[in-house]
C-alpha positions as CSV (number, residue, x, y, z in Angstrom):
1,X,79.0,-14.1,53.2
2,X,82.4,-13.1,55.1
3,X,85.4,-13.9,53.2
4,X,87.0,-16.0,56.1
5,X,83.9,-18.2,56.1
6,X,84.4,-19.9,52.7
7,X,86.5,-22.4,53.0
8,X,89.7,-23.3,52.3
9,X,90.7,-24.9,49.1
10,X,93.9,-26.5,48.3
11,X,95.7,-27.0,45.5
12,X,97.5,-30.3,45.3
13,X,101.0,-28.8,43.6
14,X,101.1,-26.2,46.7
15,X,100.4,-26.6,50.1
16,X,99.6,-22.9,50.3
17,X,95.8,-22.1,51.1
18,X,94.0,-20.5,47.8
19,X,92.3,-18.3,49.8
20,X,95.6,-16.8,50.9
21,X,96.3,-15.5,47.5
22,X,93.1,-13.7,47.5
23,X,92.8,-9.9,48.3
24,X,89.1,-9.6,48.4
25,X,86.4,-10.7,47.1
26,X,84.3,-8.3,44.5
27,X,81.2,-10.6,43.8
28,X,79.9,-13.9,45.6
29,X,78.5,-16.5,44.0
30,X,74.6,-16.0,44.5
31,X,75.5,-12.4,43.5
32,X,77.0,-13.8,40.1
33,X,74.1,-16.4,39.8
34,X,70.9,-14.0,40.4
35,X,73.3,-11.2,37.3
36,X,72.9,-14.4,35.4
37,X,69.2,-14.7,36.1
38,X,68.9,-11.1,34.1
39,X,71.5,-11.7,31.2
40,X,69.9,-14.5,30.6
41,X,66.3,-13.1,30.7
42,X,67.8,-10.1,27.9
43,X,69.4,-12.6,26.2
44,X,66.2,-14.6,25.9
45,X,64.2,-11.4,24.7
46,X,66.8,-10.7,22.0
47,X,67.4,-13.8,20.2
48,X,64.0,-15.6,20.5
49,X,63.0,-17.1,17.2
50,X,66.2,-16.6,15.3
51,X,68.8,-19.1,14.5
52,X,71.7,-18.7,16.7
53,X,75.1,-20.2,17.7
54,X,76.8,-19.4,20.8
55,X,80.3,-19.2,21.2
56,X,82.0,-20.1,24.3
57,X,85.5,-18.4,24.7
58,X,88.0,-21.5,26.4
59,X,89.0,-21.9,29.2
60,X,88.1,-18.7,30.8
61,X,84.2,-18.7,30.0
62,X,83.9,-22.5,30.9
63,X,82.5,-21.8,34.1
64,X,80.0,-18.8,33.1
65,X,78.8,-20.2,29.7
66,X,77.8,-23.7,31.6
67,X,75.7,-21.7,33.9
68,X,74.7,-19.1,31.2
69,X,73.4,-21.8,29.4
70,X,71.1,-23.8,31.7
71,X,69.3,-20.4,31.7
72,X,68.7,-19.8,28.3
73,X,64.9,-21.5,27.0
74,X,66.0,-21.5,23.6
75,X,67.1,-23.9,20.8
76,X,70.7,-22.8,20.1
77,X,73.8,-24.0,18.7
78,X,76.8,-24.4,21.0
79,X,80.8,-24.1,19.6
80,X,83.7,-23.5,21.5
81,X,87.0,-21.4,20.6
82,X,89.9,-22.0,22.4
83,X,92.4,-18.5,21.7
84,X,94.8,-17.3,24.1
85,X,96.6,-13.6,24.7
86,X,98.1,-13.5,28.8
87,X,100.0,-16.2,28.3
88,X,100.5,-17.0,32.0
89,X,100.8,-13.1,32.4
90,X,98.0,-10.2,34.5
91,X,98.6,-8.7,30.9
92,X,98.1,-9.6,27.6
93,X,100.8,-10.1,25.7
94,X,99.4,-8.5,22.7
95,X,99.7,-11.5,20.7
96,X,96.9,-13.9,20.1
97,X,97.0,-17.0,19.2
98,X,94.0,-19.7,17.8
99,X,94.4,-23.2,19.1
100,X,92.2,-24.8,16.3
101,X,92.7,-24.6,12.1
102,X,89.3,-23.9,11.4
103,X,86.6,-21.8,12.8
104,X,83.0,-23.0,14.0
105,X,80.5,-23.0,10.7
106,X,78.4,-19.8,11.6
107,X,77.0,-18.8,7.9
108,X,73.4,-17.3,8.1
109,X,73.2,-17.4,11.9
110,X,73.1,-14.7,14.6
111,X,76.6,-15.4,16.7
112,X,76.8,-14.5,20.4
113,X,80.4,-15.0,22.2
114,X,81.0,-15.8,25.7
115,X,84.0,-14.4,27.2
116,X,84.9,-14.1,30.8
117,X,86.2,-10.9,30.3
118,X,86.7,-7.4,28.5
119,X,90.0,-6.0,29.6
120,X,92.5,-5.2,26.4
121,X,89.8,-5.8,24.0
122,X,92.5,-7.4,21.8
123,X,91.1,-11.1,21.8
124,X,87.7,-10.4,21.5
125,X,88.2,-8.5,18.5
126,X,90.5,-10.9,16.8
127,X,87.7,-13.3,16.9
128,X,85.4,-11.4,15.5
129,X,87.6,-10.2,12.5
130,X,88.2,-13.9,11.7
131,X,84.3,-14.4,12.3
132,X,83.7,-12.0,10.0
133,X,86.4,-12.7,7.7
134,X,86.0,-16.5,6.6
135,X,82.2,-16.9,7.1
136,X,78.8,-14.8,6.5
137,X,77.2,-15.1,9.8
138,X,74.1,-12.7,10.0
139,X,75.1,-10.3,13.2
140,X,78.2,-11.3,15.5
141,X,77.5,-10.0,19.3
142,X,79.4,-9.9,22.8
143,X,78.2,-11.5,26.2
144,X,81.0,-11.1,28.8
145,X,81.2,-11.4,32.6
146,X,83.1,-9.0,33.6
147,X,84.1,-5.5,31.7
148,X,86.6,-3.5,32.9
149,X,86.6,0.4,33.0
150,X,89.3,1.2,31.3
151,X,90.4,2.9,27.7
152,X,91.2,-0.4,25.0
153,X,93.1,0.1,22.2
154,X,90.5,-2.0,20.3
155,X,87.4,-0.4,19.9
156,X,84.7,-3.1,20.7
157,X,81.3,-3.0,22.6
158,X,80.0,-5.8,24.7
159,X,76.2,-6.2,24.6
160,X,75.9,-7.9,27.4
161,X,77.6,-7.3,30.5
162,X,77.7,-9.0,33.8
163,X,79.9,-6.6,36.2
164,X,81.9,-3.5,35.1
165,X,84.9,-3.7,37.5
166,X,88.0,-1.7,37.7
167,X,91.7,-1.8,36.2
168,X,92.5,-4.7,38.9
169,X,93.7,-8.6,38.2
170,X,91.0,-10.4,38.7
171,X,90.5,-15.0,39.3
172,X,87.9,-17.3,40.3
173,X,84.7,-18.4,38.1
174,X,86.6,-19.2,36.0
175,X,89.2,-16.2,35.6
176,X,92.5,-18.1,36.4
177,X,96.4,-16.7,37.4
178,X,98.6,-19.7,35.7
179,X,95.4,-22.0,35.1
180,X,95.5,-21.6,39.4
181,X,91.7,-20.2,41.1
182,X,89.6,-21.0,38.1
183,X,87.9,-23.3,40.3
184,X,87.0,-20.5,43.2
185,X,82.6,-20.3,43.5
186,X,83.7,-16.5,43.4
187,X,85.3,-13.5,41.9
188,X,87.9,-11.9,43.5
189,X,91.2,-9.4,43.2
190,X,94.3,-11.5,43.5
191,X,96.7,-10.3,45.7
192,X,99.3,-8.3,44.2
193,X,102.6,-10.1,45.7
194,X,101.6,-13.3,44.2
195,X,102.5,-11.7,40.6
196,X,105.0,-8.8,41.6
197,X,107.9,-10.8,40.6
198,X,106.3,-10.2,36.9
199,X,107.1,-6.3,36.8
Protein backbone atom coordinates (compact mmCIF):
# COMPACT_ATOMS: atom_id res chain seq x y z
CA UNK A 1 0.00 0.00 0.00
CA UNK A 2 1.22 3.63 -1.23
CA UNK A 3 1.52 6.05 1.43
CA UNK A 4 -0.85 8.65 -0.28
CA UNK A 5 -3.62 6.05 -0.23
CA UNK A 6 -4.15 5.76 3.54
CA UNK A 7 -6.26 8.17 4.45
CA UNK A 8 -6.20 11.11 6.16
CA UNK A 9 -6.70 11.36 9.81
CA UNK A 10 -7.29 14.43 11.81
CA UNK A 11 -6.69 15.38 15.00
CA UNK A 12 -9.38 17.42 16.60
CA UNK A 13 -6.77 20.11 18.52
CA UNK A 14 -5.17 20.71 14.84
CA UNK A 15 -6.48 21.11 11.68
CA UNK A 16 -3.26 19.90 10.23
CA UNK A 17 -3.49 16.40 8.31
CA UNK A 18 -1.53 13.59 10.44
CA UNK A 19 -0.31 12.21 7.50
CA UNK A 20 1.56 15.44 6.80
CA UNK A 21 3.83 15.00 9.77
CA UNK A 22 4.82 11.68 8.40
CA UNK A 23 8.07 11.20 6.44
CA UNK A 24 7.57 7.67 5.39
CA UNK A 25 6.34 4.82 6.28
CA UNK A 26 8.84 1.77 7.50
CA UNK A 27 6.26 -1.01 8.13
CA UNK A 28 2.38 -1.30 7.12
CA UNK A 29 0.01 -2.77 9.14
CA UNK A 30 -0.41 -6.41 7.55
CA UNK A 31 3.46 -6.28 7.64
CA UNK A 32 3.27 -5.62 11.53
CA UNK A 33 0.26 -8.19 11.91
CA UNK A 34 1.79 -11.36 9.89
CA UNK A 35 5.71 -10.33 12.49
CA UNK A 36 3.07 -10.78 15.06
CA UNK A 37 1.84 -14.10 13.67
CA UNK A 38 5.65 -15.43 14.35
CA UNK A 39 6.46 -13.70 17.78
CA UNK A 40 3.62 -15.04 18.79
CA UNK A 41 4.13 -18.56 17.49
CA UNK A 42 8.02 -18.37 19.47
CA UNK A 43 6.48 -16.98 22.24
CA UNK A 44 4.00 -19.81 22.36
CA UNK A 45 6.86 -22.53 22.01
CA UNK A 46 8.74 -20.84 24.88
CA UNK A 47 6.50 -20.47 27.65
CA UNK A 48 3.97 -23.30 27.11
CA UNK A 49 3.21 -25.00 30.43
CA UNK A 50 4.81 -22.62 32.73
CA UNK A 51 3.24 -20.05 34.87
CA UNK A 52 3.58 -16.71 33.35
CA UNK A 53 2.69 -13.02 33.70
CA UNK A 54 3.01 -10.58 30.99
CA UNK A 55 3.80 -7.17 31.38
CA UNK A 56 2.50 -4.54 29.27
CA UNK A 57 4.75 -1.31 29.12
CA UNK A 58 1.87 1.86 29.07
CA UNK A 59 1.03 3.74 26.89
CA UNK A 60 3.40 2.91 24.21
CA UNK A 61 2.78 -1.01 24.02
CA UNK A 62 -1.11 -0.59 24.30
CA UNK A 63 -1.61 -1.10 20.77
CA UNK A 64 1.03 -4.18 20.22
CA UNK A 65 0.34 -6.10 23.47
CA UNK A 66 -3.71 -6.06 22.64
CA UNK A 67 -2.84 -7.62 19.37
CA UNK A 68 0.13 -9.72 20.82
CA UNK A 69 -2.19 -11.06 23.02
CA UNK A 70 -5.18 -12.32 20.97
CA UNK A 71 -2.39 -14.49 19.54
CA UNK A 72 -1.05 -16.07 22.29
CA UNK A 73 -3.12 -19.90 23.17
CA UNK A 74 -1.93 -19.77 26.59
CA UNK A 75 -3.27 -19.22 30.11
CA UNK A 76 -1.30 -16.19 31.27
CA UNK A 77 -1.42 -13.46 33.67
CA UNK A 78 -1.84 -9.91 32.32
CA UNK A 79 -0.32 -6.55 34.50
CA UNK A 80 0.38 -3.29 33.22
CA UNK A 81 3.24 -0.68 34.19
CA UNK A 82 2.84 2.64 33.35
CA UNK A 83 6.80 4.32 33.56
CA UNK A 84 7.88 7.12 31.54
CA UNK A 85 11.53 8.57 30.30
CA UNK A 86 10.85 11.14 26.77
CA UNK A 87 8.89 13.14 28.57
CA UNK A 88 7.23 14.79 25.45
CA UNK A 89 10.89 14.70 23.97
CA UNK A 90 12.48 12.26 20.52
CA UNK A 91 15.00 11.52 23.53
CA UNK A 92 14.94 10.27 26.70
CA UNK A 93 15.43 12.39 29.25
CA UNK A 94 17.45 9.95 31.17
CA UNK A 95 15.28 10.11 34.05
CA UNK A 96 12.55 7.53 34.62
CA UNK A 97 9.83 7.87 36.47
CA UNK A 98 7.05 4.92 37.88
CA UNK A 99 3.51 6.17 37.87
CA UNK A 100 2.27 3.45 40.44
CA UNK A 101 3.67 2.76 44.33
CA UNK A 102 3.78 -0.78 43.99
CA UNK A 103 4.85 -3.22 41.38
CA UNK A 104 2.66 -6.14 39.88
CA UNK A 105 2.96 -9.51 42.25
CA UNK A 106 5.30 -11.69 40.02
CA UNK A 107 6.89 -14.11 42.76
CA UNK A 108 7.56 -17.72 41.29
CA UNK A 109 6.40 -16.80 37.82
CA UNK A 110 8.20 -16.51 34.41
CA UNK A 111 7.79 -12.44 33.48
CA UNK A 112 7.69 -11.37 29.83
CA UNK A 113 7.51 -7.35 29.26
CA UNK A 114 5.98 -5.70 26.41
CA UNK A 115 7.50 -2.62 25.23
CA UNK A 116 7.06 -0.75 22.09
CA UNK A 117 10.45 -0.08 21.83
CA UNK A 118 14.36 -0.60 22.55
CA UNK A 119 16.06 2.69 21.84
CA UNK A 120 18.18 4.03 25.19
CA UNK A 121 17.64 0.89 26.93
CA UNK A 122 17.26 3.01 30.11
CA UNK A 123 13.56 2.22 30.86
CA UNK A 124 13.52 -1.23 30.12
CA UNK A 125 16.20 -1.89 32.45
CA UNK A 126 14.89 0.19 35.27
CA UNK A 127 12.01 -2.20 35.25
CA UNK A 128 13.64 -5.01 35.49
CA UNK A 129 16.07 -3.86 38.34
CA UNK A 130 12.90 -3.05 40.41
CA UNK A 131 11.46 -6.55 39.11
CA UNK A 132 14.19 -8.09 40.37
CA UNK A 133 14.72 -6.10 43.30
CA UNK A 134 11.29 -6.31 45.36
CA UNK A 135 10.01 -9.73 44.18
CA UNK A 136 11.45 -13.41 43.26
CA UNK A 137 10.00 -13.95 39.87
CA UNK A 138 11.56 -17.10 38.27
CA UNK A 139 13.23 -15.55 34.84
CA UNK A 140 12.24 -11.84 33.77
CA UNK A 141 12.33 -11.62 29.65
CA UNK A 142 12.01 -8.83 26.88
CA UNK A 143 9.35 -8.73 23.90
CA UNK A 144 9.58 -5.43 22.10
CA UNK A 145 8.36 -4.08 18.67
CA UNK A 146 10.81 -2.33 17.47
CA UNK A 147 14.79 -2.41 18.41
CA UNK A 148 16.86 0.02 17.26
CA UNK A 149 20.49 -0.45 15.97
CA UNK A 150 22.34 1.57 17.96
CA UNK A 151 25.02 1.32 21.03
CA UNK A 152 22.79 1.75 24.71
CA UNK A 153 24.39 2.71 27.59
CA UNK A 154 22.42 0.00 29.38
CA UNK A 155 23.31 -3.30 28.45
CA UNK A 156 20.01 -5.24 27.98
CA UNK A 157 18.90 -7.92 25.35
CA UNK A 158 15.39 -8.24 23.98
CA UNK A 159 14.31 -11.85 23.26
CA UNK A 160 11.94 -11.08 21.16
CA UNK A 161 11.99 -8.63 18.53
CA UNK A 162 9.55 -7.47 16.08
CA UNK A 163 11.68 -5.01 13.58
CA UNK A 164 15.32 -3.82 14.15
CA UNK A 165 15.10 -0.27 12.71
CA UNK A 166 17.65 2.49 12.59
CA UNK A 167 18.63 5.65 14.91
CA UNK A 168 15.37 7.53 13.51
CA UNK A 169 12.09 8.95 15.55
CA UNK A 170 9.78 6.84 15.04
CA UNK A 171 5.17 7.06 15.82
CA UNK A 172 2.24 5.20 14.94
CA UNK A 173 1.04 1.70 16.56
CA UNK A 174 1.23 2.99 19.27
CA UNK A 175 4.69 4.96 19.26
CA UNK A 176 3.45 8.60 19.83
CA UNK A 177 5.24 12.35 19.45
CA UNK A 178 3.40 14.43 22.40
CA UNK A 179 0.72 11.48 22.95
CA UNK A 180 -0.03 12.71 18.91
CA UNK A 181 0.08 9.42 15.95
CA UNK A 182 -0.39 6.72 18.60
CA UNK A 183 -3.44 5.99 16.78
CA UNK A 184 -1.80 5.58 13.07
CA UNK A 185 -2.53 1.52 11.69
CA UNK A 186 1.24 2.01 10.89
CA UNK A 187 4.86 2.73 11.68
CA UNK A 188 6.49 5.42 10.36
CA UNK A 189 9.55 8.16 10.65
CA UNK A 190 8.13 11.41 11.78
CA UNK A 191 9.19 14.21 9.92
CA UNK A 192 12.03 15.98 11.34
CA UNK A 193 10.67 19.73 11.18
CA UNK A 194 7.79 18.80 13.38
CA UNK A 195 10.46 18.39 16.41
CA UNK A 196 13.47 20.74 15.12
CA UNK A 197 12.42 23.40 17.37
CA UNK A 198 13.55 20.75 20.20
CA UNK A 199 17.44 20.99 19.27
Amino acid sequence: MRASTVPLRRCPCDTRPVLADVERILFHEQTILSRLDELAAAITEKYRGKELTVLAVLNGSLIFAADLLRRLPLPLKLDCISVSSYHGGTKSSGTVTFDQVSMPDIDGRHVLILDDILDSGRTLHAICARLNNESKPLDVQLCVLLRKRKLREKELEAHFVGFDIGDEFVIGYGLDYQERYRNLPFIGVLRSGIFQAEA
